[in-house]
TORKOL-4160 file (C-alpha; in steps of 0.2 Angstrom, whole numbers, padded with zeros to 4 digits, m for minus):
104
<pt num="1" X="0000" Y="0000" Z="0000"/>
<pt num="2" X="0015" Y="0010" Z="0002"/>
<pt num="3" X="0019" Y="0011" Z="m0016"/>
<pt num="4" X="0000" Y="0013" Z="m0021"/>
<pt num="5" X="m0001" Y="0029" Z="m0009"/>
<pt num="6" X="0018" Y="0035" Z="m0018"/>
<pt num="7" X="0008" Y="0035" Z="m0033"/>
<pt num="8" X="m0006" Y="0045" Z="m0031"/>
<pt num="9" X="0003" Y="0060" Z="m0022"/>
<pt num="10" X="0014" Y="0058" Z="m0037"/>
<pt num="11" X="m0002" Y="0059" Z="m0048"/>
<pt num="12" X="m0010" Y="0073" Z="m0038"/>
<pt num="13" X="0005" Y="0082" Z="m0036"/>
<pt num="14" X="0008" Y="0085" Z="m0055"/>
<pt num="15" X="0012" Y="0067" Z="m0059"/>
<pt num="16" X="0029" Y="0071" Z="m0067"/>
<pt num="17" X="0023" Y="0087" Z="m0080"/>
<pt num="18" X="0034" Y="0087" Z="m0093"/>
<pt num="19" X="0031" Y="0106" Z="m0098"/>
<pt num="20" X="0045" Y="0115" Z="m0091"/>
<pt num="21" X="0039" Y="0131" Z="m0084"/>
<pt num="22" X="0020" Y="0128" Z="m0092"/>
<pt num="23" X="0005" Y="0128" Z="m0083"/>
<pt num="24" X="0006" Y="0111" Z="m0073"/>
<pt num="25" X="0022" Y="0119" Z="m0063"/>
<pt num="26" X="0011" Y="0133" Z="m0059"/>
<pt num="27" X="m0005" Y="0125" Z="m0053"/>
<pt num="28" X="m0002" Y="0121" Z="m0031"/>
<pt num="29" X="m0009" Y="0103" Z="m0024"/>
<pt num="30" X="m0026" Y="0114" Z="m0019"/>
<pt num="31" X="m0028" Y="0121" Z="m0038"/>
<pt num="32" X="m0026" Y="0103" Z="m0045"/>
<pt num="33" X="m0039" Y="0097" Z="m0031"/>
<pt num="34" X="m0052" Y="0112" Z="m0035"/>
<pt num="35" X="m0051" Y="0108" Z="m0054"/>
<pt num="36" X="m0054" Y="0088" Z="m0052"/>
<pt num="37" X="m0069" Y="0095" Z="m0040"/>
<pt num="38" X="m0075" Y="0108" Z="m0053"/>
<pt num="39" X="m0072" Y="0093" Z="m0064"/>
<pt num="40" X="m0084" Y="0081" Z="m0053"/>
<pt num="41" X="m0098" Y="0092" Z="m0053"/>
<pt num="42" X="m0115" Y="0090" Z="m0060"/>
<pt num="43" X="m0118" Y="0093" Z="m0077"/>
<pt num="44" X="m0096" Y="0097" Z="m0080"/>
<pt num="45" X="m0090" Y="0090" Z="m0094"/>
<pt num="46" X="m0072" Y="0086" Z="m0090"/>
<pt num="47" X="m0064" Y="0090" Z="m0106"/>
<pt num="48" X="m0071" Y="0107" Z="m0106"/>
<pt num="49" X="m0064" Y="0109" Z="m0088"/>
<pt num="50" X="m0047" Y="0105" Z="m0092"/>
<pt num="51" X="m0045" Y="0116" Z="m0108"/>
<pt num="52" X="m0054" Y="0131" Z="m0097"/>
<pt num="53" X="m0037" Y="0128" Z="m0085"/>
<pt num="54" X="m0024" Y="0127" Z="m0099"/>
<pt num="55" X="m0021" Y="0107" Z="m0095"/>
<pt num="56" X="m0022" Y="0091" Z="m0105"/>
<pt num="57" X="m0039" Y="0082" Z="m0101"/>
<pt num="58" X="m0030" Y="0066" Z="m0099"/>
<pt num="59" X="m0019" Y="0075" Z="m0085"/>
<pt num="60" X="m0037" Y="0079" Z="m0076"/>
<pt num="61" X="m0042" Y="0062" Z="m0080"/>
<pt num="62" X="m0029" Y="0054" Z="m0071"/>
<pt num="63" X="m0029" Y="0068" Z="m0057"/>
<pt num="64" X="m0049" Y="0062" Z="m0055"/>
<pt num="65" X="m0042" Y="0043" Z="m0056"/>
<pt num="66" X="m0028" Y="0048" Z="m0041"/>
<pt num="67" X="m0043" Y="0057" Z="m0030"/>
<pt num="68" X="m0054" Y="0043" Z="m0031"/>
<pt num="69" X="m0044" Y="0029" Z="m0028"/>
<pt num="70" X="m0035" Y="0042" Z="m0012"/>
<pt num="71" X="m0053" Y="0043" Z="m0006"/>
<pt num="72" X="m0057" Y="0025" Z="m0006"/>
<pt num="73" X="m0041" Y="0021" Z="0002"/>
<pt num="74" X="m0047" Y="0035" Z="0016"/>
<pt num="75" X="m0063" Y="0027" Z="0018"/>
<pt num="76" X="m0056" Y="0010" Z="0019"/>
<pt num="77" X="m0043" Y="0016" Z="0033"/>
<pt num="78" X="m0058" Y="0025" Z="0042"/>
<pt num="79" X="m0069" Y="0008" Z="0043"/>
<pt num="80" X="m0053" Y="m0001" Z="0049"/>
<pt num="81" X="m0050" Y="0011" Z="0063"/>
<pt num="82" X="m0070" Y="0011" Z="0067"/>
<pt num="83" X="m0069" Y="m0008" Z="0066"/>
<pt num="84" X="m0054" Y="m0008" Z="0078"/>
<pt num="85" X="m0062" Y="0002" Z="0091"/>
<pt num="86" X="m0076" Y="m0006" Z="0090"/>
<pt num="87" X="m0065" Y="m0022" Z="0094"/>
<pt num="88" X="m0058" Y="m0013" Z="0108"/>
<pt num="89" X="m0074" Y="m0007" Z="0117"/>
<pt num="90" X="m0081" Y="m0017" Z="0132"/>
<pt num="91" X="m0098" Y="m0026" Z="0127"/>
<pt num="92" X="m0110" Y="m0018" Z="0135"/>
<pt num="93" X="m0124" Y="m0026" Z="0132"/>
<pt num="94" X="m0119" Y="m0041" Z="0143"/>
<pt num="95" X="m0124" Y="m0042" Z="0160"/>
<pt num="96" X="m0114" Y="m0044" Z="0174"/>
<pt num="97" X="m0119" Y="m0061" Z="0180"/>
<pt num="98" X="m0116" Y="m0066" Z="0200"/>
<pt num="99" X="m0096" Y="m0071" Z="0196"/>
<pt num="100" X="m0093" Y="m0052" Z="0192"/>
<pt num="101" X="m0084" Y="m0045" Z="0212"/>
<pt num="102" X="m0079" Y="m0030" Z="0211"/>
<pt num="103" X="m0059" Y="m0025" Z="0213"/>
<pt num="104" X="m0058" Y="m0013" Z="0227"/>
């Protein structure tokens, strides 16, 4: 997963532009993000999205494949930790029967 995770912030953070100097080197983390978000919206047409920002639309298609597959990989760590915790927490439901003494 390590490698996997190397790869999208390499995607989402430019993936490697090869234009020198061109829009791509200009464009922070947070433009990218806001573009692949306009481009997510109801009714966008991706294509017209990218050309309105100066980019290839197979570099905001591969900036939309990086965010989704980063925001499943978030999901999945957030039902792990909930899962986990779960795990951890005392069952409540059971009753304390007449073995239980307390510890004083």
């Amino acid at each position: 997963m390590g490698k996997q995770h190397a790869n999208l912030r390499h995607e989402l953070n430019g993936g490697g532009a090869a234009a020198s100097g061109g829009v791509l080197q200009r464009l922070s983390r947070a433009d990218r993000l806001a573009i692949v978000a306009e481009s997510l919206a109801d009714g966008a047409v991706a294509s017209d999205v990218a050309r309105r920002h100066g980019i290839e639309p197979q570099r905001l298609f591969a900036w939309r494949t990086a965010a989704r597959a980063k925001a499943r990989l978030t999901q999945q760590a957030h039902a792990s930790l909930i899962d986990t915790a779960r795990l951890c927490e005392p069952d409540r439901a059971a009753p304390l029967g007449p073995e239980f003494v307390p510890v004083v």
